[in-house]
N, C-alpha and C positions, 0 to 999 in steps of 0.2 A: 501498500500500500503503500507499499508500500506504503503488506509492507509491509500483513499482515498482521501487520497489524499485526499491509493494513497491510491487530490488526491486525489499525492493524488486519490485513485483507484475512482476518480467522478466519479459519474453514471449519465449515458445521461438522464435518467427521473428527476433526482433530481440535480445532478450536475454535489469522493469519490471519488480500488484498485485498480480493479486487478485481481486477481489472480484466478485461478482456474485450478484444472486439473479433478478430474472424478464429478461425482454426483451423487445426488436422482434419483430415483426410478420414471419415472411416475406414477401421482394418477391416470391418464385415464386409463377406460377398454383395453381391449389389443384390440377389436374390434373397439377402437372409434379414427378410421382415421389409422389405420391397415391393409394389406390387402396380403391373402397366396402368390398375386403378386408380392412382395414388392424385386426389384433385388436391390443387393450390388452395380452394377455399378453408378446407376441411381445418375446425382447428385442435391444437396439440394440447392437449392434459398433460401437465409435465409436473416432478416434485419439485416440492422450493420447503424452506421453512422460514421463520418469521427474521425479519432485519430487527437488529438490536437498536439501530438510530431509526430517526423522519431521513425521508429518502433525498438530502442535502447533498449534492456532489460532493462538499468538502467536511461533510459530517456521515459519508457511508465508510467505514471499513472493515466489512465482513465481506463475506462473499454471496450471503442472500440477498443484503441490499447492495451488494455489487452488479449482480445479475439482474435485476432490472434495472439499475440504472446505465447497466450497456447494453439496454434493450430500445430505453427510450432517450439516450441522446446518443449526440455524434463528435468527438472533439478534434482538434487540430491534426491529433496524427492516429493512426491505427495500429495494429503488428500484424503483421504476415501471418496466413493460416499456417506454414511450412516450415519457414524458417525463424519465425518472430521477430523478423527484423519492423523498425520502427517505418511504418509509410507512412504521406498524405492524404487528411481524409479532410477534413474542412482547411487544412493550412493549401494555399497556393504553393507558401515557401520560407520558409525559417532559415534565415541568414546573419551573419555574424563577420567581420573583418578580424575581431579578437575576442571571441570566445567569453567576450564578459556582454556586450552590447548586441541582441537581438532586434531584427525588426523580422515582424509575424505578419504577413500576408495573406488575406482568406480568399478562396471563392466566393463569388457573389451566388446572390440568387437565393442561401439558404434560410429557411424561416421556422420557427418552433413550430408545434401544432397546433397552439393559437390564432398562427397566421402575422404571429409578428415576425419583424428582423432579425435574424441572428448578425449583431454586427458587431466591429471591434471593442465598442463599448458594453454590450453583453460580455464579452470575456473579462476584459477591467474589472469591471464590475461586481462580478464573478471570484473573480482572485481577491480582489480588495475585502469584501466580506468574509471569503473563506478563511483569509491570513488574519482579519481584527479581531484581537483575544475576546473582547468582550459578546461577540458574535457564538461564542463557544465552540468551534469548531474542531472535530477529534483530526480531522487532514490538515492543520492551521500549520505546523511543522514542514509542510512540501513547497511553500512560500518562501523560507526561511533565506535563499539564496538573491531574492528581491533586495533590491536598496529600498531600505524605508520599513523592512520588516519590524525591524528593532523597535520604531519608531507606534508600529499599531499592537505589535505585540509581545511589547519588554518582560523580559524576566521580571522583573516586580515594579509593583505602582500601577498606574494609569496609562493606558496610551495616549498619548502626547501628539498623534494627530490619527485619522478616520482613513485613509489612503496609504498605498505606501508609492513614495517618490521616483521610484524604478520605473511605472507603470503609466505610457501615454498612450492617448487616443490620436493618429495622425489623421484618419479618416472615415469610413466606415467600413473601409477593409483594411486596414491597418493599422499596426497599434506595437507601439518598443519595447520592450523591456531589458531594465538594466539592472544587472545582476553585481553582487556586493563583492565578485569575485569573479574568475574565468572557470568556466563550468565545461566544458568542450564536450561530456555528453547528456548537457541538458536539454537539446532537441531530443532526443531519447524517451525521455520520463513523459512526454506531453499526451501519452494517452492514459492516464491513468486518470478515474472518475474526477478528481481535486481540481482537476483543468477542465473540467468542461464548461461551456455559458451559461449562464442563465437569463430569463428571461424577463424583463420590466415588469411582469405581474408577482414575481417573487419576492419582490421588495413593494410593492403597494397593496399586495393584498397577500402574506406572506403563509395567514392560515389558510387561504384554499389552495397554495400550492403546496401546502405539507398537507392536504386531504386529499388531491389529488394532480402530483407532481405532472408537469409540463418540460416535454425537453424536444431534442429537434432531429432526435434517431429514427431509426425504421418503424417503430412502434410507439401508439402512445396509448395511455392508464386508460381505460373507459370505465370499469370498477374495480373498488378492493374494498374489500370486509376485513380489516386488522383480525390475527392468529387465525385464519380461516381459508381465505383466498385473494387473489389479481385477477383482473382479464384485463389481458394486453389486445390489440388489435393492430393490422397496419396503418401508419399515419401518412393521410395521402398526401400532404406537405413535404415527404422526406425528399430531400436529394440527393441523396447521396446513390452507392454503385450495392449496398449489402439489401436490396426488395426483400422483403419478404416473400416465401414461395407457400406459405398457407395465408389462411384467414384470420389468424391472430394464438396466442397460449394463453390458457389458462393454469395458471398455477396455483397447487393445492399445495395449503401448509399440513405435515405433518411430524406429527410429534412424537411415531414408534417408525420408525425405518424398516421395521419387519411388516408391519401395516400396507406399506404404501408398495413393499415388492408382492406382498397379498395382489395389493391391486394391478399391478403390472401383470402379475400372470392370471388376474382374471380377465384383466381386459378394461377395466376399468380406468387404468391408467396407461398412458402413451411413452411415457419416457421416465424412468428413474437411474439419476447420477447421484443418490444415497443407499448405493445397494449396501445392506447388512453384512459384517464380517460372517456369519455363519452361511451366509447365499454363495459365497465364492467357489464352495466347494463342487457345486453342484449348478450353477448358475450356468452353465452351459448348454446341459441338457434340460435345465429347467426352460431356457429360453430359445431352444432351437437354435443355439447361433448367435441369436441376437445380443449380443455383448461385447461391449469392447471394454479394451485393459491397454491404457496407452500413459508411455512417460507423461508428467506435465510439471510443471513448474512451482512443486509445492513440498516442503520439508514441516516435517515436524520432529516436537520437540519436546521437553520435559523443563519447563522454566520457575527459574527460583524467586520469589518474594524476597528480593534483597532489601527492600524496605523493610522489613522484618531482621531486629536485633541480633536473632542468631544463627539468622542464614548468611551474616555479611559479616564474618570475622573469618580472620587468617585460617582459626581452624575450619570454619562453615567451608572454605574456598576446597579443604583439602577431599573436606567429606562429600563435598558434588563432584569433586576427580572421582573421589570411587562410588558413587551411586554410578556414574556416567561409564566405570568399566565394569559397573557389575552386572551391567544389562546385555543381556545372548541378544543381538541384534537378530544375526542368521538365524538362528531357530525361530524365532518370534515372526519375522518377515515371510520366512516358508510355513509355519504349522498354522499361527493365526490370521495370517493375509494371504495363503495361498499365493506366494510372490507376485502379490499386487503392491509389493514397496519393495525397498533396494535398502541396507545397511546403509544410514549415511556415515560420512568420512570427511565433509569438510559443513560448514552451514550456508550451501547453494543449493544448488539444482544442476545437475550433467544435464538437464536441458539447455542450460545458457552455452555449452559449450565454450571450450581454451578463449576463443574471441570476446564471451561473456564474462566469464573470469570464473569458470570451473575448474577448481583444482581438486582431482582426486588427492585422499589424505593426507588431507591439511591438517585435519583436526590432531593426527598422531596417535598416541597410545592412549591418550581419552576415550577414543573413539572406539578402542581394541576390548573384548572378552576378555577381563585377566580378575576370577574372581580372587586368588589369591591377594592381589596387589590392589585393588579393591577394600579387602577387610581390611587390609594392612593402611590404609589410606584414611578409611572412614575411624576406624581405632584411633589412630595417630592425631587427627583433627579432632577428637574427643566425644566421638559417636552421633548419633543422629539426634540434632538437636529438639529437646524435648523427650527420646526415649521413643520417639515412635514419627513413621514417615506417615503422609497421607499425600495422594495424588487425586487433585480434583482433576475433573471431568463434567460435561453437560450428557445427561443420562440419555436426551431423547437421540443422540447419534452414535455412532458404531463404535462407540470406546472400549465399554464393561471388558469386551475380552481382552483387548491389545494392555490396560492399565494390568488386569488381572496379571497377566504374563508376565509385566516388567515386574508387578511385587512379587512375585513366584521368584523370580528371576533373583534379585535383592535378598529375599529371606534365605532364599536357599546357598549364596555367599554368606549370609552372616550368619547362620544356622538358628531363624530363630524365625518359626514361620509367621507372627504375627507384626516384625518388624515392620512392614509397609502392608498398606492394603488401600484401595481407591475411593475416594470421597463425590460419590455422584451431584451432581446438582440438574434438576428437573430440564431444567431447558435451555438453549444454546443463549437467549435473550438476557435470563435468569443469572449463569453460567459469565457470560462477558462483562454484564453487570457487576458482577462480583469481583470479577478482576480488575475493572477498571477504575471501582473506588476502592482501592486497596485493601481486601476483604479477605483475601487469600492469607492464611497462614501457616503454610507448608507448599511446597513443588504444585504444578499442574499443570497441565495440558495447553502445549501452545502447537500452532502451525501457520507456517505463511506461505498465501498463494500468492506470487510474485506480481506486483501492479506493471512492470515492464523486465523483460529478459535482460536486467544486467545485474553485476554481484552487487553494485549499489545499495538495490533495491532489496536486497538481504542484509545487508548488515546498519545502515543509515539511518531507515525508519526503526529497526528496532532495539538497535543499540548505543545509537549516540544520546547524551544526555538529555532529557524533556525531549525525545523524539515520542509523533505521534502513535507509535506500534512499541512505545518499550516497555512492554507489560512490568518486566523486574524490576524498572528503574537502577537498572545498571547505569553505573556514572564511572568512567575512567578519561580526564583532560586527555592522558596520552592519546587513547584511541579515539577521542575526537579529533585529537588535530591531526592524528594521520587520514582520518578520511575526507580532514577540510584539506590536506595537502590532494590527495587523491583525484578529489573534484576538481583542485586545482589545475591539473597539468594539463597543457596544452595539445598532447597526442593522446589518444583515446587505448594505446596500449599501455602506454605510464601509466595512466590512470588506475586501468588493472591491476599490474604490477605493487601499484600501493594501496588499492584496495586488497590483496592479498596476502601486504607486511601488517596490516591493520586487522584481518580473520585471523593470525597468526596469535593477537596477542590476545584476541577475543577467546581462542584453544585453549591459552595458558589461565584464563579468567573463570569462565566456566559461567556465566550470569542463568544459561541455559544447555540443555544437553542435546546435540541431535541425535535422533534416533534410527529416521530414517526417510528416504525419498518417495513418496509418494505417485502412485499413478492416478491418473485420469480413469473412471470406471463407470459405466453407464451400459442397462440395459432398456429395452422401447419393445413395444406390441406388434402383433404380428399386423397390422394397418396402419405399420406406420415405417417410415422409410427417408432414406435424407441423414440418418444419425449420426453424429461426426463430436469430436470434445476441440475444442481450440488448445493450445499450447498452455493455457490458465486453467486446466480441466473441465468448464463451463460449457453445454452442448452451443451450437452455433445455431440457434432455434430459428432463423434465419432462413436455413435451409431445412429445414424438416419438412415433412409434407405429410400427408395421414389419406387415408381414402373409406 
């Protein structure tokens, strides 16, 4: 969200973006849940569960209210369904002589589903709101590189002025921004929800766009019942190239994951990306086929309450080294995910690829099975603080088993089975809530789906000091300034290169454990066809078609 959050982009299975606009390819035959039947109007039943914010571009960082808000807007740039590389989608063109000074270019022509302008001053606009503290915004942190940030949204006091200074209107398709630093891959980050416009009825009538949001994507809100359901529809204002190829989604929230793959294989439901850990075994023949299991851009993790006194002393530091190797990655990734996750090894995604800034094991011997050096670790740092671990969780997504295994995992290192065991919390909304007022008082359940494909966007949002996704409130000056050096460099391979000395020290830190890489996983009904996940695991609902 970056950024999980954002974020934090949580993910409802695990916790993390965000973002996403096209995708992958389905791996499934074209026959398998396809059919020459298959009409455009027909529309898509799809799962969702409830967003924890109001559906605010710069106040979504989950990935339920991710997902419709990349349904129903369109921002400056998109990612490639293939490669995730960053394209033009409303920008004409984002240019820079030195990497500190942008001028943002748009196509004409586009207009929300109101029927107004989308024009230079909807972004401004937009950004200005989202970065002023008193706005409350959980994405207020993605501004922070704006000149004038400081200014609306100071570490303490008052802001001291309503705008930030960075940000002009040259025209109505064009508009500068000036950054507090040389960013050289801040064109990069521009699809992520935090950038997108908004529209003149958001600020004059600001409750009926948080009852029912207006944006300038493929689709717009026609209704929502809060904890219940959306019906999305195509918005015939859109201009952009992503049409919609049905008549609109419906999405139903639910609150058991075993429920809703119920409904899938009745029929009832079209598409579900919350299939249940115990479905995987069997989810192939349960669904004819129809299921994919694709990399995507999402790790998860096991994050510490360092705002909490006794997780954040020298010894606390030695005892999250050895929870962090007392966990069987490989056993747990094959017995309880049916290798629908990868051991992680460093805190990215092998999606971003060497050019992203994927470095296989970085993380080191943190990251290594060694229960011996483990007990020896957690002993040594003066045992687990309090006499007993607890790993929260939000109950209504696919956790129970995966948490079960890591405390299996843990007890059976320290020989003492009731050492850890998993602390549910009812629901993902309930669950974020609680993290985010600093509620937590022991380890749980974090994951981030990546708001844009660079290592950035894994270590920035959730680990630099008062970033919007740092659930732990982890605070180390060094490793911010190495990632403000990073930002800094002028070649987008330096960049890497220091955001990789910067995960280095983050290994030696420990504020959070990775556990493992996550795939993209979605099964659909046999009338229904088009099923694809984007590079953010998210279907591309887009293309979906039902008959």
């Amino acid at each position: 969200m970056p950024a999980a959050t954002r974020a934090h982009r949580a993910v409802i299975a695990a916790t993390s973006v965000a973002l996403l606009a096209t995708g992958c390819s389905s791996s499934g035959s074209p026959g398998s849940g396809a059919s020459s039947g298959a009409q455009a109007g027909g529309i898509v039943k799809a799962w969702w569960g409830d967003p924890q914010n109001t559906l605010e571009p710069a106040n979504t960082n989950e990935v339920n209210g991710g997902a419709v808000l990349n349904m129903i807007f369109t921002g400056l740039i998109t990612y490639d369904p293939k490669t995730s590389a960053a394209v033009n989608a409303m920008a004409e063109s984002i240019t820079s002589q030195d990497q500190q000074n942008w001028t943002v270019k748009l196509k004409p022509g586009w207009t929300f589903s109101d029927g107004t302008a989308v024009t230079a001053q909807s972004y401004v606009d937009a950004w200005n709101y989202g970065a002023l503290i008193t706005d409350k915004q959980v994405n207020a942190s993605f501004f922070q590189y704006v000149q004038g940030f400081a200014d609306v949204a100071p570490a303490t006091g008052s802001p001291t002025a309503q705008t930030m200074s960075g940000l002009k209107v040259v025209d109505d398709t064009t508009f500068t921004v000036a950054l507090s630093q040389k960013f050289s891959l801040w064109p990069q980050t521009l699809g992520y929800a935090a950038y997108y416009p908004l529209p003149k009825s958001f600020f004059s009538n600001h409750a009926a766009y948080l009852d029912k949001p207006i944006g300038n994507g493929p689709y717009l809100i026609d209704s929502w019942t809060r904890s219940q359901s959306m019906q999305l529809r195509p918005s015939p204002s859109y201009a952009g190239t992503r049409k919609p190829k049905n008549g609109g989604i419906d999405l139903k929230v639910y609150t058991d994951t075993n429920a809703a793959y119920a409904d899938l294989q009745a029929g009832n439901l079209d598409v579900d990306n919350g299939i249940p850990n115990a479905a995987l075994k069997t989810v192939q023949s349960d669904l004819d086929g129809r299921f994919l299991n694709e990399p995507a851009g999402i790790i998860q993790t096991i994050t510490f309450p360092l705002y909490q006194p006794q997780w954040n002393t020298a010894g606390a530091k030695l005892v999250r080294q050895g929870l962090s190797m007392a966990i069987d990655r490989p056993t747990i990734t094959k017995v309880v995910f049916t290798n629908t996750r990868t051991p992680a090894t460093d805190f990215t995604s092998p999606v971003l690829g060497s050019a992203g800034g994927f470095k296989a094991g970085l993380c080191g011997a943190a990251c290594t099975y060694d229960p011996a050096k483990a007990k020896q670790l957690i002993e040594q740092g003066g045992g687990i603080p309090g006499g007993k671990l607890t790993i929260g969780y939000n109950a209504d997504g696919p956790n129970k088993e995966w948490v079960d295994a890591v405390c299996n995992s843990i007890n059976n290192t320290l020989g003492d089975t009731g050492a850890c065991v998993g602390q549910p919390v009812g629901t993902f909304a309930e669950f974020r809530n609680q993290v985010t007022s600093q509620q937590m008082t022991g380890p749980f359940q974090g994951a981030w789906q990546m708001d844009y494909p660079l290592i950035q966007d894994f270590l920035q949002p959730l680990y630099t000091t008062g970033a919007s996704s740092n659930d732990s409130h982890y605070s180390n000056p060094q490793f911010d300034a190495m990632v403000s050096q990073a930002n800094a460099q002028p070649q987008p391979a330096q960049s890497i290169t220091d955001f990789q000395s910067a995960e280095q020290l983050l290994a030696a830190d420990l504020p959070a454990v990775p556990l493992w890489y996550q795939n993209g996983t979605a099964g659909w009904s046999s009338r229904t066809s088009g099923v694809a996940l984007d590079p953010f695991s998210v279907p591309i609902y887009t293309d979906i078609t039902v008959r």
